[in-house]
FIZA-621320 format. One record per atom (N, C-alpha, C): residue number from 1; atom name; x, y, z. Coordinates in nm, 2 decimals. Layout:
N
NODE  pos  site    east   north      up
NODE  NUM    CA       X       Y       Z
...
% end
This chain:
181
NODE  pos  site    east   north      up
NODE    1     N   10.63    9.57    8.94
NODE    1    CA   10.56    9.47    9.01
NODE    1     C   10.44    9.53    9.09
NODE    2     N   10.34    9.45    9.08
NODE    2    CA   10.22    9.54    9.17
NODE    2     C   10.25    9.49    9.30
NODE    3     N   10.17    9.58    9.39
NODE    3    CA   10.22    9.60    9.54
NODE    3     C   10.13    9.42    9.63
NODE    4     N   10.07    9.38    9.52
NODE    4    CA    9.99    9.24    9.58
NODE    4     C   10.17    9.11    9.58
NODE    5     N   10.23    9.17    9.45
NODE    5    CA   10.33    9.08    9.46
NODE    5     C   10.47    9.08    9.53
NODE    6     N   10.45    9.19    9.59
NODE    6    CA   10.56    9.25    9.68
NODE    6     C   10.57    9.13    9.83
NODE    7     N   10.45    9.09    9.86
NODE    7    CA   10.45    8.99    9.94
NODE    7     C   10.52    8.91    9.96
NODE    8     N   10.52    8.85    9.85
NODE    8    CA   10.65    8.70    9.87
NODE    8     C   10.75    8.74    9.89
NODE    9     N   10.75    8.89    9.79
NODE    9    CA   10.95    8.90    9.84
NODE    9     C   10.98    8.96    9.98
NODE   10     N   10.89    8.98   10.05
NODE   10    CA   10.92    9.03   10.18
NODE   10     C   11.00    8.96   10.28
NODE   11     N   11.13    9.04   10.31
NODE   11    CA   11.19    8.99   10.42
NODE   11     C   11.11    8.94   10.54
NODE   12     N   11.07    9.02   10.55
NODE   12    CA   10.97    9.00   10.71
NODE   12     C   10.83    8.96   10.67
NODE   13     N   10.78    8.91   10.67
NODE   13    CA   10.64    8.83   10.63
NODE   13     C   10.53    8.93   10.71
NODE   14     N   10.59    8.89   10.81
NODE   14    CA   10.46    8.95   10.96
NODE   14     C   10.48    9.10   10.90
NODE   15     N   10.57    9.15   10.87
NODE   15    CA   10.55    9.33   10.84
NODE   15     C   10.42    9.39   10.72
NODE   16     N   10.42    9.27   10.63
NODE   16    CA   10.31    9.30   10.52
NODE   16     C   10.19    9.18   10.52
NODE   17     N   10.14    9.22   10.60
NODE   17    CA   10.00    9.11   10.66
NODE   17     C    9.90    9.16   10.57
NODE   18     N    9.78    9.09   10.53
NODE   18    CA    9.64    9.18   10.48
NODE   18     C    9.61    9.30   10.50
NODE   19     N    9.59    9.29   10.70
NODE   19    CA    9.51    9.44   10.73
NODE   19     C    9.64    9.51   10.63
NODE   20     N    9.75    9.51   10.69
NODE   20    CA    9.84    9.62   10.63
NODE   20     C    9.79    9.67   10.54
NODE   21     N    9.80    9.55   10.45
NODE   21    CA    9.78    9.59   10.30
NODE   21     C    9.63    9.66   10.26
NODE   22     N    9.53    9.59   10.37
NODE   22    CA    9.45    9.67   10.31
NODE   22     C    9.42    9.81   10.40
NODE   23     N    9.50    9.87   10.46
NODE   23    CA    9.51   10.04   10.53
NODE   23     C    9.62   10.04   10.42
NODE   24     N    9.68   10.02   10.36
NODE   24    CA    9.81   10.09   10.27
NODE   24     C    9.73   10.11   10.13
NODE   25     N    9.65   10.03   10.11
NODE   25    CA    9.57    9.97    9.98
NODE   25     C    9.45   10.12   10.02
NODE   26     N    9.43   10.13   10.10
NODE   26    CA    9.30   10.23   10.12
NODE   26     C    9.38   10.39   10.11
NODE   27     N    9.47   10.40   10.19
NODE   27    CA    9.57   10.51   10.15
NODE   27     C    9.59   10.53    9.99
NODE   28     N    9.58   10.46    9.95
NODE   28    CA    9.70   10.51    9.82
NODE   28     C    9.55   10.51    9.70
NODE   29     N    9.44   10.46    9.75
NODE   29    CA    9.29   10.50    9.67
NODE   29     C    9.30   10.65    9.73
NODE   30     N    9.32   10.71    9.82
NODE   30    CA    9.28   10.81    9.87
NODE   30     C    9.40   10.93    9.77
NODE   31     N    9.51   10.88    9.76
NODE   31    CA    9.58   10.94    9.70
NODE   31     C    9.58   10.98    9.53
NODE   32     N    9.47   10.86    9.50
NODE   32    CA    9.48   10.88    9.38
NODE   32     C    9.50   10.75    9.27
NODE   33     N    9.57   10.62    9.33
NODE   33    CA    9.59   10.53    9.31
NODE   33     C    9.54   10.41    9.31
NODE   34     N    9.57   10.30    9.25
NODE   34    CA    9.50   10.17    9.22
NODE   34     C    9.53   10.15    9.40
NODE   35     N    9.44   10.04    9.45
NODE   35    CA    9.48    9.96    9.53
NODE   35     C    9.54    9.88    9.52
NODE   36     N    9.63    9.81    9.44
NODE   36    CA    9.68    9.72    9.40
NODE   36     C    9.79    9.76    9.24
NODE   37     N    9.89    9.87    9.26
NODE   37    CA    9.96    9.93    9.15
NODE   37     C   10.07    9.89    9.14
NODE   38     N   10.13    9.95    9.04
NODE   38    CA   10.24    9.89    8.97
NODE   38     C   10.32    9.96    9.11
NODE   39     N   10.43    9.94    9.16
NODE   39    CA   10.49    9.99    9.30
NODE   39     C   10.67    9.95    9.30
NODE   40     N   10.70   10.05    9.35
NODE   40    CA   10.83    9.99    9.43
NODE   40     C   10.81    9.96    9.57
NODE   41     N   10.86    9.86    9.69
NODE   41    CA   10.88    9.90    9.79
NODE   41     C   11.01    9.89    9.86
NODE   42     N   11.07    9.99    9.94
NODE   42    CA   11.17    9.98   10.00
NODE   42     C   11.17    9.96   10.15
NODE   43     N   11.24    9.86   10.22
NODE   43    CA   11.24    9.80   10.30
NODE   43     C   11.35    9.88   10.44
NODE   44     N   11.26    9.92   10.53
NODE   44    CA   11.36   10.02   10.64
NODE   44     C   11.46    9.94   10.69
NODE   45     N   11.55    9.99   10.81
NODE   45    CA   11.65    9.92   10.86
NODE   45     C   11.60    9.82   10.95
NODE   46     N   11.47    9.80   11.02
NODE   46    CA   11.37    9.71   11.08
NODE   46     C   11.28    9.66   10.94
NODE   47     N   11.40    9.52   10.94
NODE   47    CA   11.32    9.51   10.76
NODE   47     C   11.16    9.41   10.84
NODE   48     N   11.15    9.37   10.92
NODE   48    CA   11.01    9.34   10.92
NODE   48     C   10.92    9.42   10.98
NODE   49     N   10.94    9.58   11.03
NODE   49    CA   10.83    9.63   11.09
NODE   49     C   10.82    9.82   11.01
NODE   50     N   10.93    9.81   10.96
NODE   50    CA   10.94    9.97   10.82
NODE   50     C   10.96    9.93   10.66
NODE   51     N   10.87    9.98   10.64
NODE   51    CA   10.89   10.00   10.50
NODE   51     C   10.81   10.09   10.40
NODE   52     N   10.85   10.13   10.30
NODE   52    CA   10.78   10.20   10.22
NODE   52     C   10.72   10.16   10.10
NODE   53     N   10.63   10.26    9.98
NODE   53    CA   10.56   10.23    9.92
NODE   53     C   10.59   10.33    9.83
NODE   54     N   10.59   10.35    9.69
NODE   54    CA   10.59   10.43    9.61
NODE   54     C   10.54   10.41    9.46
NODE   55     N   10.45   10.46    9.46
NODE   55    CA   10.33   10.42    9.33
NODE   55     C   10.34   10.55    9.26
NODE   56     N   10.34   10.57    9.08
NODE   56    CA   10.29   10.64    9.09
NODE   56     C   10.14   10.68    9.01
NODE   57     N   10.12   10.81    8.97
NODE   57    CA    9.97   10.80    8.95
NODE   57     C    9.95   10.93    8.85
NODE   58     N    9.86   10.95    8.76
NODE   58    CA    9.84   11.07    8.71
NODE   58     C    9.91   11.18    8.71
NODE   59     N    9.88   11.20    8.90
NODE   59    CA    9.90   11.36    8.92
NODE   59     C   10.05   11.38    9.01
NODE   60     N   10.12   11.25    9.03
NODE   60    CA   10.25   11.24    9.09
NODE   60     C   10.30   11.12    9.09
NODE   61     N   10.38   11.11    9.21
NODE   61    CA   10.37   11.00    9.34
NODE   61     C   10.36   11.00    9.42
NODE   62     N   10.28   10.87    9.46
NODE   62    CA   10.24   10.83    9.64
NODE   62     C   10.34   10.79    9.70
NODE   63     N   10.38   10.84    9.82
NODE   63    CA   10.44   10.74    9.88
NODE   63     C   10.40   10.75   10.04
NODE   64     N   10.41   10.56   10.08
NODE   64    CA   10.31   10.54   10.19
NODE   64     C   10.42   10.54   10.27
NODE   65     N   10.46   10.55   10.40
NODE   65    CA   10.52   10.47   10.50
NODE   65     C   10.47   10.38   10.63
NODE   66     N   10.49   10.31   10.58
NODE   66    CA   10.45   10.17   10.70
NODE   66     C   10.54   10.14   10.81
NODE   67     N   10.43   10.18   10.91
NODE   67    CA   10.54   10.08   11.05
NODE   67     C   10.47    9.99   11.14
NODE   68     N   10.52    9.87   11.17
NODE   68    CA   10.41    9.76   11.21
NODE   68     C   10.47    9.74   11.34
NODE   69     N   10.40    9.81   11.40
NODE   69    CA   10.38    9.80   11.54
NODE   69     C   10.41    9.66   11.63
NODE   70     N   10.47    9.65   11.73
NODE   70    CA   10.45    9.54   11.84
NODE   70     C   10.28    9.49   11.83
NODE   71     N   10.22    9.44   11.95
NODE   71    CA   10.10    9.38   11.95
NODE   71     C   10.03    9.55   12.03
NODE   72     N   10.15    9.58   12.13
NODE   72    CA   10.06    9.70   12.20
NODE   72     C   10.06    9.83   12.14
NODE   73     N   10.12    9.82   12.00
NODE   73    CA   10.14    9.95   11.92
NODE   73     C   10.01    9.98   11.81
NODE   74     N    9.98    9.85   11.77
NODE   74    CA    9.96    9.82   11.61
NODE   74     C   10.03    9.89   11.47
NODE   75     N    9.95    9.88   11.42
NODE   75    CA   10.01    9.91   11.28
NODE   75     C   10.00   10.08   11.24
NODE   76     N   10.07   10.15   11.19
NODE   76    CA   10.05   10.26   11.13
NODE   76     C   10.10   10.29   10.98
NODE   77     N   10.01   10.39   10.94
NODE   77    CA   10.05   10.43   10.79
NODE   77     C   10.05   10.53   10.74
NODE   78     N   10.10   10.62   10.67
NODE   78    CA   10.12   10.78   10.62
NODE   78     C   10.17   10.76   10.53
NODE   79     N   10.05   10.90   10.41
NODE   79    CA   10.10   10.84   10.30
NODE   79     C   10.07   11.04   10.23
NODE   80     N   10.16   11.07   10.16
NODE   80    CA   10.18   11.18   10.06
NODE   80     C   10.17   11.18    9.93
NODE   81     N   10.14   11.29    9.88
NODE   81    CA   10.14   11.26    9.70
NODE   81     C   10.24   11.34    9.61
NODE   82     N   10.32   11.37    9.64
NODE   82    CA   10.46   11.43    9.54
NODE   82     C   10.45   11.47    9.41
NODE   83     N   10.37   11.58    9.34
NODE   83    CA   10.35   11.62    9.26
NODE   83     C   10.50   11.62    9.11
NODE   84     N   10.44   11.51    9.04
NODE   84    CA   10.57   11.51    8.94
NODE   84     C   10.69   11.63    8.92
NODE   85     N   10.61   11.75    8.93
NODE   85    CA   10.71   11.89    8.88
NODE   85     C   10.83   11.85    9.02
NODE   86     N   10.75   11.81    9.11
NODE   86    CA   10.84   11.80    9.24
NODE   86     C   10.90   11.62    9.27
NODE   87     N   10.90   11.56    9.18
NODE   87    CA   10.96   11.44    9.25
NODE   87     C   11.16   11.47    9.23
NODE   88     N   11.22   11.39    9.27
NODE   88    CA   11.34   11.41    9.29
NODE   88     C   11.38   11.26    9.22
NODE   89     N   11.42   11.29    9.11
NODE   89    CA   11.49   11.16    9.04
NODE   89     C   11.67   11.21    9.04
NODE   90     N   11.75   11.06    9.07
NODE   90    CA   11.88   11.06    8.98
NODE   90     C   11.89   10.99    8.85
NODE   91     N   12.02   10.98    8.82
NODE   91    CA   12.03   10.90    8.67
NODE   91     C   11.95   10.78    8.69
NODE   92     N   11.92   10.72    8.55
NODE   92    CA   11.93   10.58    8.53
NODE   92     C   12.01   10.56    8.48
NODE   93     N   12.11   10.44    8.56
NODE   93    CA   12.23   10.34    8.46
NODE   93     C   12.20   10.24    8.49
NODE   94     N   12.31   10.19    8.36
NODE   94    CA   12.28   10.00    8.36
NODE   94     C   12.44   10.00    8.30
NODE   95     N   12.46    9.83    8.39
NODE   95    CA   12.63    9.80    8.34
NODE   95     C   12.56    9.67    8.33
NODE   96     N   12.69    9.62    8.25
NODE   96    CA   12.68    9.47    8.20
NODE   96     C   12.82    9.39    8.22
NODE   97     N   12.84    9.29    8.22
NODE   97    CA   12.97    9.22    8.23
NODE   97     C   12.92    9.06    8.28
NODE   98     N   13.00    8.99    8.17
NODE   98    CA   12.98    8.81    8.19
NODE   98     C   12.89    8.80    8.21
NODE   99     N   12.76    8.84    8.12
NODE   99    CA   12.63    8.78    8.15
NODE   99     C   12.57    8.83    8.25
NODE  100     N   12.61    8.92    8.35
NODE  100    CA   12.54    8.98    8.45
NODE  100     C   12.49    9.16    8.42
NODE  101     N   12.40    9.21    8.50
NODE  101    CA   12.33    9.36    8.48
NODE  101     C   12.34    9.41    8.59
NODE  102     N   12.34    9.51    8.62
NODE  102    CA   12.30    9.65    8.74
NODE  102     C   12.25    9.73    8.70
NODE  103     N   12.13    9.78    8.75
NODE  103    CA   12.06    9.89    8.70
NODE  103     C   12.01    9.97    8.84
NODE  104     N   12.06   10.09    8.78
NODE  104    CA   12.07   10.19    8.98
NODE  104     C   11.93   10.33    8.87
NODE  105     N   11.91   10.33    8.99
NODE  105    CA   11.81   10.46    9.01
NODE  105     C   11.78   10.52    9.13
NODE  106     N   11.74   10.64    9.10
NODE  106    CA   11.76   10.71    9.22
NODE  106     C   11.59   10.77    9.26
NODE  107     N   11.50   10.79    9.32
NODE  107    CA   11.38   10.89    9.35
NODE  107     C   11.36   10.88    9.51
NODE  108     N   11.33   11.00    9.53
NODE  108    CA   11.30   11.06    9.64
NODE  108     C   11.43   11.01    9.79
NODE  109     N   11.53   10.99    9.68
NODE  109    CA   11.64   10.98    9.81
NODE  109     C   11.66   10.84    9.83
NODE  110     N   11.57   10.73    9.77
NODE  110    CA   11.60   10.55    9.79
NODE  110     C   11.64   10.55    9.63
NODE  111     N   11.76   10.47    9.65
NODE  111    CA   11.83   10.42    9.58
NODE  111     C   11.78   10.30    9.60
NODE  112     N   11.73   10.27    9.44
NODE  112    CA   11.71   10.11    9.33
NODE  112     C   11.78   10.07    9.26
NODE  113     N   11.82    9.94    9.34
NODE  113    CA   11.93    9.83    9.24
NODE  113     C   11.87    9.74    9.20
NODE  114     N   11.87    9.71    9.12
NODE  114    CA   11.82    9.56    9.07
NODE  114     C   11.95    9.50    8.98
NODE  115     N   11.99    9.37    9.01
NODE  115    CA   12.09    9.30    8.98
NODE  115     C   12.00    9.20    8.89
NODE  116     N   12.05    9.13    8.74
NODE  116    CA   12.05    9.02    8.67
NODE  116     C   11.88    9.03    8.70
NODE  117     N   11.81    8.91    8.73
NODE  117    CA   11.66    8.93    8.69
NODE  117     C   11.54    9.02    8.71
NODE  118     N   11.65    9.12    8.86
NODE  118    CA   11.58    9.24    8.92
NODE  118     C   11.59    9.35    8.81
NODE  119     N   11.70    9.34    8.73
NODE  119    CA   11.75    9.48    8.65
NODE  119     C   11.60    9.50    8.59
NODE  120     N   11.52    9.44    8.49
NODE  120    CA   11.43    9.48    8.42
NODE  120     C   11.31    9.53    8.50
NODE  121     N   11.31    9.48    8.60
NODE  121    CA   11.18    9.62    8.70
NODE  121     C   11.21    9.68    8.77
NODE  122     N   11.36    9.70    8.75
NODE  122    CA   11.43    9.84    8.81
NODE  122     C   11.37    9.97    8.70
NODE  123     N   11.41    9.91    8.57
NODE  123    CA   11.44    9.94    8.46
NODE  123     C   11.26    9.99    8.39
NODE  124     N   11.21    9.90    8.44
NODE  124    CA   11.04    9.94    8.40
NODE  124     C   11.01   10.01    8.50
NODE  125     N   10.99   10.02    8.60
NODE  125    CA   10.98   10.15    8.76
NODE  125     C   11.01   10.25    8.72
NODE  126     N   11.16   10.32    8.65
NODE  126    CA   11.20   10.38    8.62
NODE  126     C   11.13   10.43    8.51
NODE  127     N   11.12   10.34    8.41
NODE  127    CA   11.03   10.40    8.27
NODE  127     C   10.90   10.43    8.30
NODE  128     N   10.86   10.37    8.37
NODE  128    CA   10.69   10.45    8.45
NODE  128     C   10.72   10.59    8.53
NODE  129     N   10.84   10.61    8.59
NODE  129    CA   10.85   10.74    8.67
NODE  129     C   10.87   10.88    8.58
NODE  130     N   10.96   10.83    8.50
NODE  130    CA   11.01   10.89    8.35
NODE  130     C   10.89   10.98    8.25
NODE  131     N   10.80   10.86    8.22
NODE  131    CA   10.69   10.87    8.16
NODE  131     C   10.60   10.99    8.26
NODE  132     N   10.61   10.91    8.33
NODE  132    CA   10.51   11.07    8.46
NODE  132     C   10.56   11.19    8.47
NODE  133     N   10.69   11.18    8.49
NODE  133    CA   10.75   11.34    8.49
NODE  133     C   10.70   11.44    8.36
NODE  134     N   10.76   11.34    8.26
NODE  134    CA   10.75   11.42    8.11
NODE  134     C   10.61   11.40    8.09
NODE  135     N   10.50   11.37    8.12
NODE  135    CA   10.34   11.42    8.11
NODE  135     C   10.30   11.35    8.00
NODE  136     N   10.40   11.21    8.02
NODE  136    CA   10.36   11.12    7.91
NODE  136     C   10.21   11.04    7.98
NODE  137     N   10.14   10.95    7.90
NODE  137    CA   10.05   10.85    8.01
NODE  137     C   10.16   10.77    8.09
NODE  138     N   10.10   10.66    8.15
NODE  138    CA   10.19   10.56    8.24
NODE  138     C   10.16   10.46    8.13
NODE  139     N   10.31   10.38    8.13
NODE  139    CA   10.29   10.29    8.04
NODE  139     C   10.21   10.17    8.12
NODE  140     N   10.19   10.05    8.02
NODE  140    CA   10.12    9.94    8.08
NODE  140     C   10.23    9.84    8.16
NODE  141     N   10.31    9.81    8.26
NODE  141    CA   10.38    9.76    8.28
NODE  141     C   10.32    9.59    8.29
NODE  142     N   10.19    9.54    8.28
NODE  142    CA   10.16    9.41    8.27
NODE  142     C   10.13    9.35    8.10
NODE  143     N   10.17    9.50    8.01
NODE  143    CA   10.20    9.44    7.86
NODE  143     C   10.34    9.40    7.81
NODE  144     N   10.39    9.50    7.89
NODE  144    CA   10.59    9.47    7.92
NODE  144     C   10.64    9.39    7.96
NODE  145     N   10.56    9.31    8.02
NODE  145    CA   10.63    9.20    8.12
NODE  145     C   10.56    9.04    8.01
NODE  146     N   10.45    9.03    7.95
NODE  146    CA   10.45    8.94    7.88
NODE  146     C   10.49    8.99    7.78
NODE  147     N   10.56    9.10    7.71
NODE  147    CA   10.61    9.08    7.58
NODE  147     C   10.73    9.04    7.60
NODE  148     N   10.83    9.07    7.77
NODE  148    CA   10.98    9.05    7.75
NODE  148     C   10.93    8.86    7.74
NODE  149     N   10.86    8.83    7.82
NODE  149    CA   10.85    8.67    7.84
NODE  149     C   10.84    8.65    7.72
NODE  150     N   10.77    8.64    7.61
NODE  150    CA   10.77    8.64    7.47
NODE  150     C   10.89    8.63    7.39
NODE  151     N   10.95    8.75    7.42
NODE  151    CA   11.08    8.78    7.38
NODE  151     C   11.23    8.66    7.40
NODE  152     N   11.20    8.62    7.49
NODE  152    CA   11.27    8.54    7.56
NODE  152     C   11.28    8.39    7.51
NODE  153     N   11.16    8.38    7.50
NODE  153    CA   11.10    8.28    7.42
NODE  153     C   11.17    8.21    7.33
NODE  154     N   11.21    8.06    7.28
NODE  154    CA   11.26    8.00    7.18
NODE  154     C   11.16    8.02    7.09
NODE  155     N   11.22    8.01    6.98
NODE  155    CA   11.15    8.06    6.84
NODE  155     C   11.13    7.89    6.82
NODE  156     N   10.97    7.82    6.76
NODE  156    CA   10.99    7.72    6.72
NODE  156     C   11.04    7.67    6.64
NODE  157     N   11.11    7.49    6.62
NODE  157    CA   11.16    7.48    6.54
NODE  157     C   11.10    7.42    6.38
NODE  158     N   11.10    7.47    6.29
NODE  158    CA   11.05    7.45    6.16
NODE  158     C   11.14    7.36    6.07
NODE  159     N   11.10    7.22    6.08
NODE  159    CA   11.20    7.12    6.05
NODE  159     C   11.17    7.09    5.86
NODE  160     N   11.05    7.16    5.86
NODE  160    CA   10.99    7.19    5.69
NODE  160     C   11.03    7.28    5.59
NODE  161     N   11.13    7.37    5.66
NODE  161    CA   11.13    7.47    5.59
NODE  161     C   11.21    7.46    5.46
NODE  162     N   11.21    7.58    5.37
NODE  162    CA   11.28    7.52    5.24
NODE  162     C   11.41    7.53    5.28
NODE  163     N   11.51    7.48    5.19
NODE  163    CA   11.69    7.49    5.21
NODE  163     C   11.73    7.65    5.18
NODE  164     N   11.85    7.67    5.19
NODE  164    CA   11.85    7.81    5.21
NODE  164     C   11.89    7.84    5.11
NODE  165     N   11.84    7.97    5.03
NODE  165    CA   11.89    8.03    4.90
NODE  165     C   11.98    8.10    4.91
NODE  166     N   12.04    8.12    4.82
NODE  166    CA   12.13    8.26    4.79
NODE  166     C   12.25    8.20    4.66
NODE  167     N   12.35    8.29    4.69
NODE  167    CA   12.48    8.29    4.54
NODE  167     C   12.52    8.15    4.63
NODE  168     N   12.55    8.12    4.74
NODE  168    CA   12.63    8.01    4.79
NODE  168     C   12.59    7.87    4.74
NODE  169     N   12.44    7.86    4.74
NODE  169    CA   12.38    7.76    4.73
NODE  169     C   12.40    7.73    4.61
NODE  170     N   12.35    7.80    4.49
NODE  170    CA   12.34    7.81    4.35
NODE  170     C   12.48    7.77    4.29
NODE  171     N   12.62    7.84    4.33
NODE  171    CA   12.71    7.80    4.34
NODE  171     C   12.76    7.68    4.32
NODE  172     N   12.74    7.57    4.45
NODE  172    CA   12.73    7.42    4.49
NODE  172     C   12.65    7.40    4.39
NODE  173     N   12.55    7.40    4.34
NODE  173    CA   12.45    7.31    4.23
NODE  173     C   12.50    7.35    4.13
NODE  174     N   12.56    7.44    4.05
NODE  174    CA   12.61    7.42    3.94
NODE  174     C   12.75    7.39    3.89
NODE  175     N   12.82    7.41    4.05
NODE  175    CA   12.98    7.34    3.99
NODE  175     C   13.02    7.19    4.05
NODE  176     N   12.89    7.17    4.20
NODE  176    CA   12.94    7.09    4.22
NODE  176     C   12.99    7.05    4.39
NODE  177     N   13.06    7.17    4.36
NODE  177    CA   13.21    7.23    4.51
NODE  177     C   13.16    7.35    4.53
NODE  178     N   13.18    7.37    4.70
NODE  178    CA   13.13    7.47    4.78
NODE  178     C   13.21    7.58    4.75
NODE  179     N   13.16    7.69    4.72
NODE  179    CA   13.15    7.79    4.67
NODE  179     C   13.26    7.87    4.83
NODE  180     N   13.25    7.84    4.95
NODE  180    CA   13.32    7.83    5.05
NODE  180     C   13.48    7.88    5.06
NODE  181     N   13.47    7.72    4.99
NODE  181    CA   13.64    7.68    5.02
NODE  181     C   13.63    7.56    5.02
% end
């Protein structure tokens, strides 16, 4: 998900305001990064005034830390670039049961879950971090996301099509009785 759509999901609203975004957005150009990138954010234990940012880029990962100040503090932001040879990943897993997913990951010490609709951009974050380490390019994560929507997709239905062939059919037409039972 890019860091413009992180917004809505924000616990705390007032924590991810514009200015923020645009001193986080100007940080992470400095780093190396889109203003606007494909991103995880993890949310501090002051879920409306900490959180973090982790993009990554070419030459690593960024990651920003944001803390949004009272009125007499303002806002602050710090932000590093973690050279791939040096990022710190754990596994990726995924479990499944009754129709439901979990997909855990681990980088730089924040643990990512994403449960049932979350699992797939747990799951793409991960394959972009993956891809960076091994000195692959970064994939396109906004080609991934309309192909799963595709994917998902009912196939239309073709009420023209011919009857279906095979021994079964041929069967029926020449004795009569389903070839079945």
């Amino acid at each position: 998900m890019r860091l413009s759509g992180w917004r809505a999901k924000a616990p705390g609203r007032a924590g991810i305001n514009p200015k923020i975004l645009d001193t986080v957005g100007s940080i992470l150009v400095a780093l190396g990064v889109d203003a606007d990138p494909h991103c995880w954010v993890t949310w501090g234990d002051e879920i409306g005034s900490r959180w973090s940012v982790m993009a990554p880029c070419p030459a690593g990962l960024a990651v920003v830390n944001v803390r949004s100040g009272g009125p007499e503090e303002g806002s602050r932001a710090g932000g590093r670039l973690v050279r791939w040879s040096k990022v710190q990943i754990g596994e990726l897993s995924a479990e499944a049961e009754h129709g439901h997913r979990l997909v855990m990951f681990q980088i730089e010490g924040q643990p990512l879950r994403g449960t049932d609709e979350n699992a797939d951009d747990v799951a793409a974050f991960a394959g972009l971090i993956l891809a960076g380490i091994e000195g692959r390019p970064l994939p396109d994560l906004d080609l991934g996301a309309r192909r799963r929507a595709t994917a998902f997709a009912k196939p239309p239905v073709n009420r023209a099509s011919k009857p279906p062939t095979g021994s079964a059919t041929r069967a029926r037409a020449t004795t009569g009785r389903s070839a079945v039972g």
